[in-house]
C-alpha positions as CSV (number, residue, x, y, z in Angstrom):
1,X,-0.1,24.9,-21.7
2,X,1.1,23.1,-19.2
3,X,3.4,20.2,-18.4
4,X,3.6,17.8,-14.7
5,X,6.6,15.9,-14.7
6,X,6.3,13.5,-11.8
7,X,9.1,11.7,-9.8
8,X,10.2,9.9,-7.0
9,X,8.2,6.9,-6.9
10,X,9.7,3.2,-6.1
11,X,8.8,0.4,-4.0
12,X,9.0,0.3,0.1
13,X,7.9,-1.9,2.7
14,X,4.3,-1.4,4.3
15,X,5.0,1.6,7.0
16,X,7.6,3.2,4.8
17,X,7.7,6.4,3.6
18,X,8.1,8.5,0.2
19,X,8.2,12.0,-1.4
20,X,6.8,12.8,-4.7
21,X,8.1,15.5,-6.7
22,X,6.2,16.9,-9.3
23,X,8.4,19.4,-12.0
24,X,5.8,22.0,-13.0
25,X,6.3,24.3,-16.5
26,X,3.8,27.1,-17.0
27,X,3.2,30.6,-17.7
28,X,4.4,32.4,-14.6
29,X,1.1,33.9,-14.2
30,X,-1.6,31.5,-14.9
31,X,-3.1,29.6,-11.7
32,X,-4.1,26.3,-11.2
33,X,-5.2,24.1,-9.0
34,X,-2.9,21.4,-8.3
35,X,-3.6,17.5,-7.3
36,X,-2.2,14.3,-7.2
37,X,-3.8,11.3,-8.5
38,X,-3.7,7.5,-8.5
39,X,-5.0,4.6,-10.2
40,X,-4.1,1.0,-9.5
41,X,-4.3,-1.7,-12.1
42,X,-8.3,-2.4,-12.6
43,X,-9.2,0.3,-10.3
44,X,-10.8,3.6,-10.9
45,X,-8.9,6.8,-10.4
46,X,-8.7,7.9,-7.2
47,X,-8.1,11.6,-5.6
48,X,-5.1,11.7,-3.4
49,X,-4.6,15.2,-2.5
50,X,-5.4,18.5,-3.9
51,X,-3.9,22.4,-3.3
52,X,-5.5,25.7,-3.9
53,X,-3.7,28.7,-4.9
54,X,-4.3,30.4,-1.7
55,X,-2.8,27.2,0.1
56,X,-5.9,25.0,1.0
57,X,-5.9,21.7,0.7
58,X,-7.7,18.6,0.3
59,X,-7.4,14.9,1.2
60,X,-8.9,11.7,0.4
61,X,-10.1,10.3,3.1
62,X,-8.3,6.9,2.8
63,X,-4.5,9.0,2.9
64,X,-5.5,11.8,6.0
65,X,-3.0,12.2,8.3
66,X,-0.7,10.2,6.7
67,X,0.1,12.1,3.3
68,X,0.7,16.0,3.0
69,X,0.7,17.9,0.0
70,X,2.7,21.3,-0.3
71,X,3.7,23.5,-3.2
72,X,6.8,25.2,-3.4
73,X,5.8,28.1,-5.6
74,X,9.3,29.9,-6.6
75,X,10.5,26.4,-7.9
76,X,7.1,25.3,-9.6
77,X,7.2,22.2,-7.6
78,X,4.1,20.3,-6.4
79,X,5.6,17.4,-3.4
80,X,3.5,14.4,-1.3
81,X,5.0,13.1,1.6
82,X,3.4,9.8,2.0
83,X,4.3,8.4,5.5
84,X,2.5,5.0,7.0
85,X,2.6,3.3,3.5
86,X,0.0,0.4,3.3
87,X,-0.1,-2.0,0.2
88,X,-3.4,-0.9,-0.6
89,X,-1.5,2.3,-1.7
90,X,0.0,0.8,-4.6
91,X,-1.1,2.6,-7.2
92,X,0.5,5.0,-10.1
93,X,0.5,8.3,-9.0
94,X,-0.1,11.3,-11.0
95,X,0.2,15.1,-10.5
96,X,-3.2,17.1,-12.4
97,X,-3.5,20.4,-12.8
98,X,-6.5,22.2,-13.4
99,X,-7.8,26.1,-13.6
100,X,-11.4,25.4,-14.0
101,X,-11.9,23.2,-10.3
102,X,-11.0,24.3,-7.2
103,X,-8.9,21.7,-5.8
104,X,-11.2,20.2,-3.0
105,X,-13.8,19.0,-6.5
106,X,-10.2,17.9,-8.1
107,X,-9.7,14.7,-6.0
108,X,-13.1,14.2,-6.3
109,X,-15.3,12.4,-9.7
110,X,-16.7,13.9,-11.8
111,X,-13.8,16.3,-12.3
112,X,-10.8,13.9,-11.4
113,X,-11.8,12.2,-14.3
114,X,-12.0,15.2,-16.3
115,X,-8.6,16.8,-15.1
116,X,-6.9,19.0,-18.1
117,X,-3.3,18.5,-17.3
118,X,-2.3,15.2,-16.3
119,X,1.5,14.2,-15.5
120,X,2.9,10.5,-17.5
121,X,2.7,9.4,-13.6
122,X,5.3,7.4,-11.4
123,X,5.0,4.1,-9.6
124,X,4.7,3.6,-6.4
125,X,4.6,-0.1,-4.8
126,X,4.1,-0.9,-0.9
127,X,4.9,-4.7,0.1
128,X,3.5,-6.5,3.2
């Protein structure tokens, strides 16, 4: 079992930046893949970012080279530094977990749609 407490979202002006913090509580030696997630109102869900174990990660391609992912693994905390903030980021974000995918099919459908662990999300809003 696992549970993704997300947090750090709010709103910011377009060129901003933000950190998402994800809380992660799991059995110390189960391994997951680890993403983050967003869906905007009427929108499908979109893949953001994803991290392997072994460190690799995985990007949309509408957030590369602004957003970076990174796991910090002695606190069980999955982060997203989102610099360059456009509107069309406003979205809910949410951090998945998964042991089945590797991370790079995790921001990608079918499986982000079929993630197992999914976080209650937090909002994050970009103005013009």
């Amino acid at each position: 079992q696992v549970q993704l407490v997300e947090s750090g979202g709010g709103s910011v002006q377009a060129g901003g930046s933000l950190r998402l913090t994800c809380a992660v509580s799991k059995h110390a030696n189960s391994q997951y893949s680890m993403a983050w997630l967003r869906q905007a109102p009427g929108k499908e869900r979109e893949g953001v970012a994803g991290i392997d174990n072994d460190g690799t990660t995985s990007y949309g391609d509408s957030v590369k080279g602004r957003f970076t992912i990174s796991q910090d693994y002695a606190r069980n905390t999955l982060y997203l530094q989102m610099n360059s903030l456009k509107p069309e980021d406003t979205a809910r974000y949410y951090c998945a977990a998964d042991s089945r995918y590797f991370a790079t099919q995790l921001i990608r459908a079918p499986y982000s749609d079929r993630v197992r662990y999914l976080g209650q999300g937090t909002q994050v809003t970009v103005s013009s």
